[in-house]
C-alpha positions as CSV (number, residue, x, y, z in Angstrom):
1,X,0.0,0.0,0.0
2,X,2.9,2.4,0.7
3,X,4.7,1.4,-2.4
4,X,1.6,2.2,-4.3
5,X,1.0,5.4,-2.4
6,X,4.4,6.8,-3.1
7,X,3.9,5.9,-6.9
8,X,0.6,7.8,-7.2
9,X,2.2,10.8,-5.2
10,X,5.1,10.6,-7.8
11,X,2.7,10.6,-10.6
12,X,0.7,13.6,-9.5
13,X,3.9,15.6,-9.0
14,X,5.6,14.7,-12.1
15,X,2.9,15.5,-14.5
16,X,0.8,17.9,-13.0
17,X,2.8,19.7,-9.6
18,X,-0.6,19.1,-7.8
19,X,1.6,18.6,-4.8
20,X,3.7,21.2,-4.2
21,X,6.9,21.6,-2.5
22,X,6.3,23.0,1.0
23,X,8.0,26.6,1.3
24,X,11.1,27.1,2.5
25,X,10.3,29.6,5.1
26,X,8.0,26.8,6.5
27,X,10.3,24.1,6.2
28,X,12.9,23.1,9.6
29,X,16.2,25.0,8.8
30,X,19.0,22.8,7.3
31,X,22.2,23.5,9.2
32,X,23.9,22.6,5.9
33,X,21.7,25.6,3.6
34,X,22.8,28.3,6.8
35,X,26.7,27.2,6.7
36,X,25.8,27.7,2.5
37,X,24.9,31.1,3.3
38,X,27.3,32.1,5.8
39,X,30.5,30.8,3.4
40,X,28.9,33.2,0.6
41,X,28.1,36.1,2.2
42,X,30.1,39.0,1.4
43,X,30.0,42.9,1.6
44,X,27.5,44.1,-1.8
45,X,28.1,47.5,-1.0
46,X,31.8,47.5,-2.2
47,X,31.9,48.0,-5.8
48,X,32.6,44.8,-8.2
49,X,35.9,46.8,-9.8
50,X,35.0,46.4,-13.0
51,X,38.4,46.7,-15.9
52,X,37.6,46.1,-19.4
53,X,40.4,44.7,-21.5
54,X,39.4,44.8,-24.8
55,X,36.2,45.2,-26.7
56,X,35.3,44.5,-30.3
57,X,32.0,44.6,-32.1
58,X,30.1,41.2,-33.9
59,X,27.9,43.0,-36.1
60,X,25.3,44.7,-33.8
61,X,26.7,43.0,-30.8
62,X,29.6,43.8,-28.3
63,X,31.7,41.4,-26.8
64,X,33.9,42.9,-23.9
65,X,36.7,40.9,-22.4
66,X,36.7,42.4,-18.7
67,X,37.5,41.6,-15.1
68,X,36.1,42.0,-11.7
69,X,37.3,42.1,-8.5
70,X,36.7,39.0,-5.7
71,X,35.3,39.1,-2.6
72,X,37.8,36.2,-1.9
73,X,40.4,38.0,-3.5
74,X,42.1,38.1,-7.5
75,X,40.1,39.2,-10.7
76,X,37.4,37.5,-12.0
77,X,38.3,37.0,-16.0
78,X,34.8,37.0,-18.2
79,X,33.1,38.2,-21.2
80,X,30.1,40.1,-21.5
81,X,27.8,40.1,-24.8
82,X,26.0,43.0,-25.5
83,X,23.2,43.6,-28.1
84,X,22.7,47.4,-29.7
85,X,20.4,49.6,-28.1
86,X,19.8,50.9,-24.6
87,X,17.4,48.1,-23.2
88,X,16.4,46.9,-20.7
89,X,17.5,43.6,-21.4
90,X,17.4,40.4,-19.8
91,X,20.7,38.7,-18.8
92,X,22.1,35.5,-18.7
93,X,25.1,34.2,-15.9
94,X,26.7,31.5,-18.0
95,X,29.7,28.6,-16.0
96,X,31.5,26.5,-18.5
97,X,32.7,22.6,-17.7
98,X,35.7,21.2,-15.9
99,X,36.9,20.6,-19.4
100,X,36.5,24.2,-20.6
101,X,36.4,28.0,-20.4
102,X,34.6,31.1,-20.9
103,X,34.9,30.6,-24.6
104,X,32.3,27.5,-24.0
105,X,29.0,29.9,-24.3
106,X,30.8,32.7,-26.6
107,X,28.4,31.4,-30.1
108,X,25.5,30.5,-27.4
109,X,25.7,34.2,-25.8
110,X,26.2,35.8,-29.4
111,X,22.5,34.0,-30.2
112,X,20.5,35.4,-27.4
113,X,22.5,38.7,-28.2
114,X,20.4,38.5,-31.5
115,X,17.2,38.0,-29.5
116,X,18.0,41.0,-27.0
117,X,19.7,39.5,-24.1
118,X,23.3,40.1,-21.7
119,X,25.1,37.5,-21.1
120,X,28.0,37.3,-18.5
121,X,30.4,34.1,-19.2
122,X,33.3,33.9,-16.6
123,X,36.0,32.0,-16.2
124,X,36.1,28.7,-13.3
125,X,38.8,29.5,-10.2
126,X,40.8,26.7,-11.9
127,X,41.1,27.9,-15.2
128,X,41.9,31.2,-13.9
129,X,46.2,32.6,-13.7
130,X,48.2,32.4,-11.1
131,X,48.4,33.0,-8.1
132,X,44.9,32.5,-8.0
133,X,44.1,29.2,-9.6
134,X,42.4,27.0,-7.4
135,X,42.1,22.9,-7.9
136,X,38.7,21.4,-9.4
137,X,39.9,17.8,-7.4
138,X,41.5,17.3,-4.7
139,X,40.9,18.4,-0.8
140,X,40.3,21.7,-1.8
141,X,37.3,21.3,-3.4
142,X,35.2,23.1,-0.7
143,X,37.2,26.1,-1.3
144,X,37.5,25.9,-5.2
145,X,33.0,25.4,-4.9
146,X,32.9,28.7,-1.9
147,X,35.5,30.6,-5.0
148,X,33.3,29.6,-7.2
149,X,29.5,30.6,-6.0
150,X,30.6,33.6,-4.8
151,X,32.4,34.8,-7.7
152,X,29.1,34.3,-9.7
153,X,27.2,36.1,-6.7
154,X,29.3,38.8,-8.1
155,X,28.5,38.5,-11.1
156,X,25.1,38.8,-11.1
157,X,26.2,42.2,-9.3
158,X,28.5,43.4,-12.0
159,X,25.0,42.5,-14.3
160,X,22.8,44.1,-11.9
161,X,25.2,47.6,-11.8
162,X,25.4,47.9,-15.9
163,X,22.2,50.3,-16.9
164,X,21.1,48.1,-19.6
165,X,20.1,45.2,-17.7
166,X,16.9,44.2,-16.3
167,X,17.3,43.5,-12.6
168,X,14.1,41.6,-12.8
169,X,15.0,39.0,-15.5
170,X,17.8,37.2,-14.8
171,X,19.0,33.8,-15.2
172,X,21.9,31.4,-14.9
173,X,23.2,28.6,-17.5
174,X,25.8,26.3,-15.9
175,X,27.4,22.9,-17.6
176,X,29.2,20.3,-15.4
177,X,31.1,22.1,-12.8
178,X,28.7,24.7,-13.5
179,X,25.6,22.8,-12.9
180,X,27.1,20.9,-10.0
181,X,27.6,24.4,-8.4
182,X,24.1,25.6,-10.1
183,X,21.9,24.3,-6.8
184,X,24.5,26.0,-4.5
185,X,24.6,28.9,-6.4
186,X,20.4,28.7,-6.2
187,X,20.2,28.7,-3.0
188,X,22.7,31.7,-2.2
189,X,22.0,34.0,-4.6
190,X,17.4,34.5,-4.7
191,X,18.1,37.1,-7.9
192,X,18.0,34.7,-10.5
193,X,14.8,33.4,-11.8
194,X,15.7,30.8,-13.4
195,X,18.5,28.3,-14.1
196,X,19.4,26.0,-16.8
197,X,21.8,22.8,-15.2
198,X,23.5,20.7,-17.7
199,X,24.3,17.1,-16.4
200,X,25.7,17.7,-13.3
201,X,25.6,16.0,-9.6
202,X,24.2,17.3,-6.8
203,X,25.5,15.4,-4.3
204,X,29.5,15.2,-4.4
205,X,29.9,14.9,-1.0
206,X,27.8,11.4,-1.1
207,X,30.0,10.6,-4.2
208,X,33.2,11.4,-2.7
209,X,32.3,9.4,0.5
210,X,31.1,6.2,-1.1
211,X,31.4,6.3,-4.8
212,X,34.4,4.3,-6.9
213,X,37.0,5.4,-9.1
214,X,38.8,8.6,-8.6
215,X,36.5,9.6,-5.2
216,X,37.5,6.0,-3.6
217,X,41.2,6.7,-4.7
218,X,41.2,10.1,-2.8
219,X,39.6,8.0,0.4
220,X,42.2,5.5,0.5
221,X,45.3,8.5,0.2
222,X,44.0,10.4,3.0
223,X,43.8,10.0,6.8
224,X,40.0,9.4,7.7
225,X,39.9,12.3,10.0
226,X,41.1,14.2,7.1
227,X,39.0,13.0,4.7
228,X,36.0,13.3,7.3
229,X,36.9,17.4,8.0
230,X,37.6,17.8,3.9
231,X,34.1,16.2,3.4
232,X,32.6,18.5,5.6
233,X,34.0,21.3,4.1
234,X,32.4,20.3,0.8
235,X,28.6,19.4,1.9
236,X,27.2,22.7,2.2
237,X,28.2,22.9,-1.6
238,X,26.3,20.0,-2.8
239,X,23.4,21.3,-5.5
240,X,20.6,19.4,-3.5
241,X,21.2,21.7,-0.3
242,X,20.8,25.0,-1.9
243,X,18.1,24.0,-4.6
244,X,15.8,22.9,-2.2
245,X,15.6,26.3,-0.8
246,X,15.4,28.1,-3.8
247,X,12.2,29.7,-5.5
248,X,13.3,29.6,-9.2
249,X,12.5,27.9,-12.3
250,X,15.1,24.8,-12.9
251,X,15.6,23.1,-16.1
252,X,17.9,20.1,-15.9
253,X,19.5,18.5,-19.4
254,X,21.0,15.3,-19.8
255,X,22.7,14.0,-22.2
256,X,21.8,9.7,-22.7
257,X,25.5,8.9,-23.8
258,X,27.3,10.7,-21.0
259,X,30.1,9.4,-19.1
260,X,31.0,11.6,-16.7
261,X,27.4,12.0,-15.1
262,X,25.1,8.8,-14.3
263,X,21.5,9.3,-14.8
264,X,20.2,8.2,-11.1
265,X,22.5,11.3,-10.3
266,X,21.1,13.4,-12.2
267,X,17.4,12.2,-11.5
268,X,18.4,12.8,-7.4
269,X,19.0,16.3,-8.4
270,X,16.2,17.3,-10.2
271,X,13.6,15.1,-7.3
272,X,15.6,17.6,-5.0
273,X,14.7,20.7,-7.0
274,X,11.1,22.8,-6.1
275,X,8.5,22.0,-7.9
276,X,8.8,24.4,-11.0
277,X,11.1,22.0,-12.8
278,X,12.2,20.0,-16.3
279,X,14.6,17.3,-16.8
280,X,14.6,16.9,-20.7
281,X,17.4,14.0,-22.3
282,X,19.1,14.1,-25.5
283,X,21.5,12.1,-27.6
284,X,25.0,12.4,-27.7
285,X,27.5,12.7,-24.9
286,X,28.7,15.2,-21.9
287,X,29.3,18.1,-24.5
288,X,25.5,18.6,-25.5
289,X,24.2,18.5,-29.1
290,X,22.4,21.5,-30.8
291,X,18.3,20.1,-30.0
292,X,19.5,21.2,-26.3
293,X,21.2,24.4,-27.1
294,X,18.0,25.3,-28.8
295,X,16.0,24.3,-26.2
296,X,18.0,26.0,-23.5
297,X,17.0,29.5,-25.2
298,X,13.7,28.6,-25.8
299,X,13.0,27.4,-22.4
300,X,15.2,31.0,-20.9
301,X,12.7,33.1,-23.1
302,X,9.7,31.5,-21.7
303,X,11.0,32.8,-18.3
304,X,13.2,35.7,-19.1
305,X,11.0,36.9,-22.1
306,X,12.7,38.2,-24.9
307,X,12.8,38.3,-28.5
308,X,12.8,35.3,-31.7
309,X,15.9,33.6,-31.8
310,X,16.8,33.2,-35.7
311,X,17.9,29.6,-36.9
312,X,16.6,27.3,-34.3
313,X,13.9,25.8,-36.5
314,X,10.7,25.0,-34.2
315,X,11.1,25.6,-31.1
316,X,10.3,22.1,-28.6
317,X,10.0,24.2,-25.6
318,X,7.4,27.4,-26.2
319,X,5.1,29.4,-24.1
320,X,1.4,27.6,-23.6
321,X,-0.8,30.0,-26.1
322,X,-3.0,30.0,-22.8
323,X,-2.2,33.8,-20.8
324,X,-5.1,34.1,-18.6
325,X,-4.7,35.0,-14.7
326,X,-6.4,31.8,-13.9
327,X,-3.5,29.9,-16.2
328,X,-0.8,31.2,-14.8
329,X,-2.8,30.8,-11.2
330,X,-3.3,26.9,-12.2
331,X,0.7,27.2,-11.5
332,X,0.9,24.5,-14.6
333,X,4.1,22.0,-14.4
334,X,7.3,23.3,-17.5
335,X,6.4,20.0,-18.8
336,X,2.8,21.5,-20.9
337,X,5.3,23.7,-22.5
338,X,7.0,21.4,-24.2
339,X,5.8,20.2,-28.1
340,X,6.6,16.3,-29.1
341,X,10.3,15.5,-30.1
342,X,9.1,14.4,-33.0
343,X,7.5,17.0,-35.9
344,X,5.6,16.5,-38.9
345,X,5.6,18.8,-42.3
346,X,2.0,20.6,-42.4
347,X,1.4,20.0,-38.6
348,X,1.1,23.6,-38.0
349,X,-1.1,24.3,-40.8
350,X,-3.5,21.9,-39.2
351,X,-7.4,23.2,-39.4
352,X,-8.7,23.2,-35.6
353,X,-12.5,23.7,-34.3
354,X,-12.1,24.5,-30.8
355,X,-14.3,24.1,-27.3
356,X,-16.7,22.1,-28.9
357,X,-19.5,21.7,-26.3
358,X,-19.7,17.6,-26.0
359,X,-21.7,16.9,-22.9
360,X,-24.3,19.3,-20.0
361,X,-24.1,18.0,-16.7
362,X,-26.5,21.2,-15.3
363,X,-24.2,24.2,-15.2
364,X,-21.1,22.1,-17.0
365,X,-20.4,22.2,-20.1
366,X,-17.8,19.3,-21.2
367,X,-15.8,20.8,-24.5
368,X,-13.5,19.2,-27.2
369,X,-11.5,20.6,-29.9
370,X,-11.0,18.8,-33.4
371,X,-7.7,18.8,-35.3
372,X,-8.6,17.7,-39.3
373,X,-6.4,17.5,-41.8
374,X,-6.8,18.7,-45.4
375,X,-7.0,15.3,-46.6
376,X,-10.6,15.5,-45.2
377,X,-11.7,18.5,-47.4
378,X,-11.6,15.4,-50.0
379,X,-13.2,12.1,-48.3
380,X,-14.2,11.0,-44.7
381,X,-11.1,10.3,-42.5
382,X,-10.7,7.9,-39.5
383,X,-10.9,9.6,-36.1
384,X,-8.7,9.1,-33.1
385,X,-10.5,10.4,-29.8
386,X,-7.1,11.0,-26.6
387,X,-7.6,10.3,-23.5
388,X,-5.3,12.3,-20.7
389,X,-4.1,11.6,-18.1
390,X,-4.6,12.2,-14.3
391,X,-5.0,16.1,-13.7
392,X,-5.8,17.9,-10.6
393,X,-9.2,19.8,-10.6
394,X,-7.1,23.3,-10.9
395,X,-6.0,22.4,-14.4
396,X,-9.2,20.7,-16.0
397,X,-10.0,23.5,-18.1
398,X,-6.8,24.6,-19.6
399,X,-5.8,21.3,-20.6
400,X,-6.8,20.7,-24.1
401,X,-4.9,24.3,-24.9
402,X,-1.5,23.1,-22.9
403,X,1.3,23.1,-25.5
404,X,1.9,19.9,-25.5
405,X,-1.8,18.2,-25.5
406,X,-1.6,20.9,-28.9
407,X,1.6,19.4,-30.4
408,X,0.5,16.0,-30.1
409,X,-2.9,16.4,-31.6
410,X,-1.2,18.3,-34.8
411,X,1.5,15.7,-34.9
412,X,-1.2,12.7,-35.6
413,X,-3.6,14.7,-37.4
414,X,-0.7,15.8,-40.2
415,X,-0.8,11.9,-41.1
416,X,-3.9,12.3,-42.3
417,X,-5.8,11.1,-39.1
418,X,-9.0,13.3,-37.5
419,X,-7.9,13.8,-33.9
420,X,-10.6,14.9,-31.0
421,X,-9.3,16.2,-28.0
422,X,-11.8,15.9,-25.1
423,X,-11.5,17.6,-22.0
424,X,-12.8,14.4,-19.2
425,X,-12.7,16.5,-15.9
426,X,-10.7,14.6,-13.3
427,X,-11.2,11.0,-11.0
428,X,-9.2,13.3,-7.8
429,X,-12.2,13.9,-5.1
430,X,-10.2,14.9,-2.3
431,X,-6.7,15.6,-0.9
432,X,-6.5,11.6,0.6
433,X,-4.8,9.3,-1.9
434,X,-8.4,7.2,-1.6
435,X,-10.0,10.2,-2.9
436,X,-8.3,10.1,-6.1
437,X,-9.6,7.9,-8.1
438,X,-13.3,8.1,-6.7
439,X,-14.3,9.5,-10.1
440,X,-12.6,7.5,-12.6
441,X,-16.4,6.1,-13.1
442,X,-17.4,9.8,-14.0
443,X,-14.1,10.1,-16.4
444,X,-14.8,7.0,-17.6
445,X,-18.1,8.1,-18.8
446,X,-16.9,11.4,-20.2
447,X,-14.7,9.9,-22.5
448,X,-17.4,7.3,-24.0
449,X,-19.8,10.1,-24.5
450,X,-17.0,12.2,-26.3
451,X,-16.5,9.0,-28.5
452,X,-20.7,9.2,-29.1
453,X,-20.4,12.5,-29.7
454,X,-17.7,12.7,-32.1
455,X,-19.8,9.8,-34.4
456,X,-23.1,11.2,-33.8
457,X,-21.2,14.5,-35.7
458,X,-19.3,12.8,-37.6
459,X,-20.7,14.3,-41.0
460,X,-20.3,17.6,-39.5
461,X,-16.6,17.0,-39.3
462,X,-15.8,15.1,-42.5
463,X,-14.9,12.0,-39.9
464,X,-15.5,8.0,-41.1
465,X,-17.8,6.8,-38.0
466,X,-17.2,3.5,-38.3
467,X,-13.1,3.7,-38.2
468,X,-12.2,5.1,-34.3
469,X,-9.0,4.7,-32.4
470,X,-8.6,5.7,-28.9
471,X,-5.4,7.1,-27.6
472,X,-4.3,6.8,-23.9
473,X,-2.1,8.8,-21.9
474,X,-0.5,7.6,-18.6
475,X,-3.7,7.8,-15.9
476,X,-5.4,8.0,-19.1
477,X,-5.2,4.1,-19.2
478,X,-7.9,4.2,-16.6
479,X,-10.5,5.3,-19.1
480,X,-9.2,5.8,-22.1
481,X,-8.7,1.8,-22.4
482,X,-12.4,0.8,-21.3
483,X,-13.7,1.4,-24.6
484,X,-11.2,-1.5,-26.1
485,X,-11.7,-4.0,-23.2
486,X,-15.1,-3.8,-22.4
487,X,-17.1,-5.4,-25.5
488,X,-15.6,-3.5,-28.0
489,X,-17.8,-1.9,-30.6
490,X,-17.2,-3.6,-34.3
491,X,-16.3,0.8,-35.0
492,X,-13.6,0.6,-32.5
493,X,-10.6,-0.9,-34.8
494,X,-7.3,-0.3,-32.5
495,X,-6.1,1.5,-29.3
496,X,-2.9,3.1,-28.4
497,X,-1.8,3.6,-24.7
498,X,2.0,5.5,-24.1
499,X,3.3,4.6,-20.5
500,X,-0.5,3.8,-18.9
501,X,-1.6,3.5,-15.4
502,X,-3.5,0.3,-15.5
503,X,-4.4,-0.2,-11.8
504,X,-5.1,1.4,-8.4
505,X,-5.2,1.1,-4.7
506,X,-7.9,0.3,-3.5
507,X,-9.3,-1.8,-6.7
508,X,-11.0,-0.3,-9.3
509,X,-14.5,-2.0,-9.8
510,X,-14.0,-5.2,-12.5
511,X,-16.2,-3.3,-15.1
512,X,-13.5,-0.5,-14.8
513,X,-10.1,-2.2,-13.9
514,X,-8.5,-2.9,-17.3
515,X,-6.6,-6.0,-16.1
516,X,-9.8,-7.4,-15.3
517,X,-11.6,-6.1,-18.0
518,X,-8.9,-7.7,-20.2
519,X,-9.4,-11.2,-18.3
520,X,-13.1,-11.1,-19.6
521,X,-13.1,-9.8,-22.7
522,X,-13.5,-12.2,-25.7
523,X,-12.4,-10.2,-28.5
524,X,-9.9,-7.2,-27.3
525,X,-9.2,-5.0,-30.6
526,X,-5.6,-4.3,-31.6
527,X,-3.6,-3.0,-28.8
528,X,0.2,-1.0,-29.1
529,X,1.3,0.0,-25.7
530,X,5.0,1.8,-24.9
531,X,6.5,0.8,-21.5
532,X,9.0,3.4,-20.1
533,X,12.1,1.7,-18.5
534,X,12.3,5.0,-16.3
535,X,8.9,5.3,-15.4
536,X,8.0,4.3,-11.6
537,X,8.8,0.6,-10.9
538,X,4.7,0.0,-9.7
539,X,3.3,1.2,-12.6
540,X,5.6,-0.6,-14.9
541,X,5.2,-4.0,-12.7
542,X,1.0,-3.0,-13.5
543,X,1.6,-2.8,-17.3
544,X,3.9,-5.9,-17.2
545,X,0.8,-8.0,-15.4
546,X,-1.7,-6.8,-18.2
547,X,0.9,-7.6,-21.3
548,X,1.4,-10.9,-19.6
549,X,-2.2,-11.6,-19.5
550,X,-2.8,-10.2,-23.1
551,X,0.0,-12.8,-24.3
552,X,-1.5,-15.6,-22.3
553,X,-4.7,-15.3,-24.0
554,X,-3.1,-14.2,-27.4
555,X,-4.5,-10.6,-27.2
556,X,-3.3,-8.9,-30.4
557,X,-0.9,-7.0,-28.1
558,X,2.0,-5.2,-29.2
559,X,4.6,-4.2,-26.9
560,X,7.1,-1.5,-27.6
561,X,9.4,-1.3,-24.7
562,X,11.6,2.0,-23.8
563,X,14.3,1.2,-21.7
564,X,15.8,4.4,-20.9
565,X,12.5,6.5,-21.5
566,X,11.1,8.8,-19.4
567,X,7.3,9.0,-18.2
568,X,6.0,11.3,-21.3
569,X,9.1,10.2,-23.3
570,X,7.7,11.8,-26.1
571,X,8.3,15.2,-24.6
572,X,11.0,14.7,-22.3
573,X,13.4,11.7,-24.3
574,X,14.9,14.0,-27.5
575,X,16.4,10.7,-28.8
576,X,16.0,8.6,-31.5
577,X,14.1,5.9,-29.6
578,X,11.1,8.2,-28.9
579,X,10.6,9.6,-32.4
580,X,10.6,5.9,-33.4
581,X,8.0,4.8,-31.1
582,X,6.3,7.9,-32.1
583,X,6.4,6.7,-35.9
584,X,5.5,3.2,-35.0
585,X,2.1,5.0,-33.3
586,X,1.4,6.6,-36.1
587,X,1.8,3.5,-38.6
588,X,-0.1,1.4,-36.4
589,X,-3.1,3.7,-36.1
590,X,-2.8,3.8,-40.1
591,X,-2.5,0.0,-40.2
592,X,-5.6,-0.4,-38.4
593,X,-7.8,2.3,-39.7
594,X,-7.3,2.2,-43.0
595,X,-7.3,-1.6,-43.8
């Protein structure tokens, strides 16, 4: 019960935020997040020192090598990229990898320059001359991370100071080293709205004092009371201290391929991180490919605003076309800004009816929008009616207009398919984990009177009645399956379900439970269901009891397993994998409604 209870709690949180992250001022102080503080406090009223060393224009743009003074002591060697004109602008606090320098973010800070932001790119303390160079290994890693945070604490000063800049809209970009010292950096410094940490670990101090290689090597050449006091030097440093306090917005990249970074380290990181958060994985190894450097400045102008950014092709990560105070009061999760990783030619150019009124229950009025092709200016097209997923009453009527529920719809319709997008309501009664599923009776019956509806109109719409799929996402399963298991309709050809929840604590009834639904039924239609290898272990253990039944009763079950994909892989997995199980969808569908 307390393994399922933590799934459902994970669930909630992941996709929708309904649970959110107590507030730091009401959480129990951490001893660690004060010593943070203390170590990177320093006098604000002395002036940063600014030198410029050389300038030189790009075009429009300025890039100025400069220095600043320390509060530890030495310059501070960086570059600042300017665009023309007086602003304000947004600005951007960039930290290059162990591997690199300040050069790292020089074409990525001459991009946003384009759009009308600052950026600030400095160099590490161990990149930096003599005789201030400071080690990135070794025991004095607690002094090289202090150095570190509170040289970029500066820096969002030396920002700050220069009349150009808008105080307000700040953010910070850090790879490697400089995600590792992102979360520290987060929870010392509350001027920056929002951060962007590229595969780094939060938790060095754990890795130093258990983890293999290099960290055990450094254990076994130093006396344990040394090791113990160097350690303890280090903690307060660790990202997950200082991000757990912090109020900003936190996107977190991974790259699949990368060596220097496991994923479960990552993943630790970004659970630590408040609730207005993103961990989004790519292809390629530690040095980032360019689908993340486009999404980095997509994501930083959804939160710093600022202008188009010229050569990025279609941006994954946008703003929701939703702006209304109750939208942004909904606090919606960064992952409904996000499109499919996977895009179609003509998807945008997609003809959509929108808040179609499906069902009255009294005052309520249920709606659906309709996505048609132009294929169906010419003939009657086979419809495919989405289910969603779990949502939290506060969302229910914004989610059909969520970015992503829009890129997904456009991205099946521009292969030709009719796509309905009904808006169910939500199972979630109550706070209590009991309560949240009391409705999926309710839901259930949404979605089949969306399906009616849909048909009953289906002349209305161009739409072939008598060729349906239905599409299930995640808590979707719950409904969106019931159609397929219980006595399908000879109309119903196929379903499609991406990473479902198939069961519940305490049991749904049998005429709602789709394991025992698929027990009883004697003619299931065509199934294709994607299994994420990262999703929770309890919901995958659910979908591997239902494919095992299907297969014992030779269900026409098709199983497309993920192994390192994400729950909402096609969102949050920019790899290869995902756009294939994305095309296999799509050819199934078309295998089985156009026979």
């Amino acid at each position: 019960m307390h393994a399922h209870r933590l799934l459902l709690l994970h669930l909630l949180t992941l996709i929708w935020g309904l649970l959110m992250t107590t507030p730091a001022s009401a959480a129990t102080p951490d001893p660690l997040l004060t010593e943070l503080k203390r170590l990177t406090a320093y006098e604000a009223k002395e002036p940063p020192d600014v030198k410029e060393v050389r300038s030189e224009k790009r075009g429009d743009m300025t890039v100025t090598e400069l220095t600043y003074t320390s509060p530890l002591g030495g310059p501070v060697p960086a570059l600042l990229v300017r665009p023309s004109g007086k602003g304000p602008f947004p600005a951007v606090l960039f930290q290059h990898w162990g591997e690199g320098s300040k050069t790292e973010f020089l074409d990525e800070a001459l991009s946003l320059a384009h759009a009308g932001v600052v950026s600030l790119i400095i160099d590490a303390p161990f990149v930096r001359p003599d005789p201030w160079r400071k080690p990135v290994v070794g025991l004095q890693m607690g002094d090289t991370g202090r150095q570190a945070v509170v040289d970029l604490r500066r820096g969002v000063d030396v920002l700050t100071l220069r009349p150009e800049v808008d105080s307000k809209r700040l953010a910070y970009v850090g790879h490697s080293f400089g995600a590792t010292l992102g979360g520290a950096l987060a929870g010392a410094e509350p001027r920056l709205k929002a951060f962007v940490l590229m595969s780094g670990y939060g938790d060095v101090s754990e890795l130093l004092r258990n983890g293999p290689g290099p960290a055990e090597a450094l254990r076994k050449s130093t006396p344990p009371d040394k090791y113990e006091a160097f350690l303890k030097t280090l903690a307060p440093f660790d990202g997950i201290v200082g991000i757990r306090a912090a109020s900003a917005a936190f996107f977190f990249q991974y790259p699949r391929s990368d060596q220097a970074v496991p994923f479960d380290r990552m993943q630790k990181y970004f659970e630590a991180a408040p609730q207005t958060k993103l961990l989004k994985t790519y292809e390629g190894g530690h040095e980032f490919n360019e689908a993340a450097r486009r999404d980095r400045a997509q994501w930083l102008r959804t939160w710093l605003g600022f202008g188009e950014l010229p050569g990025l092709g279609l941006p994954m990560i946008a703003e929701s076309p939703i702006s209304s105070p109750a939208w942004k009061a909904a606090q919606a999760p960064e992952v409904v800004k996000l499109r499919p990783v996977l895009t179609m030619p003509g998807m945008e150019e997609i003809e959509v009816r929108k808040d179609i009124v499906y069902k009255r229950a009294g005052p309520q009025e249920l709606k659906l929008d309709i996505y048609i092709p132009d294929v169906a200016k010419r003939r009657t097209v086979p419809v495919v009616v989405l289910a969603h997923g779990l949502v939290p009453p506060n969302m229910v009527p914004f989610l059909k207009d969520t970015t992503s529920f829009i890129g997904e719809a456009r991205w099946l319709a521009a292969h030709g398919l009719i796509v309905a997008v009904p808006e169910l309501g939500t199972p979630i009664r109550g706070p209590e984990p009991a309560q949240w599923f009391t409705g999926v009776p309710d839901v259930a019956a949404n979605f089949q009177d969306a399906i009616a509806f849909v048909r009953r109109e289906a002349a209305t719409y161009r739409i072939d009645p008598e060729k349906v799929a239905v599409m299930a996402l995640s808590g979707g399963g719950l409904w969106g399956l019931t159609p397929a298991l219980n006595d399908p309709p000879p109309y119903l050809k196929c379903a499609v379900a991406w990473y479902p929840l198939l069961g519940t604590l305490p049991p749904l009834p049998s005429e709602l439970n789709p394991l025992e639904l698929l027990r009883k039924t004697q003619k299931p239609v065509p199934m294709l269901l994607v299994r994420a290898g990262r999703d929770m272990p309890q919901l995958n253990a659910v979908i591997d009891a239902f494919v095992k039944e299907a297969r014992s009763h030779n269900a026409p079950l098709t199983l497309l397993e993920l192994p390192e994909a994400q729950h909402s892989f096609e969102l949050l997995d920019d790899v290869e994998s995902s756009r294939d199980a994305m095309r296999r969808t799509a050819a199934f569908l078309n295998e089985h409604l156009r026979p």
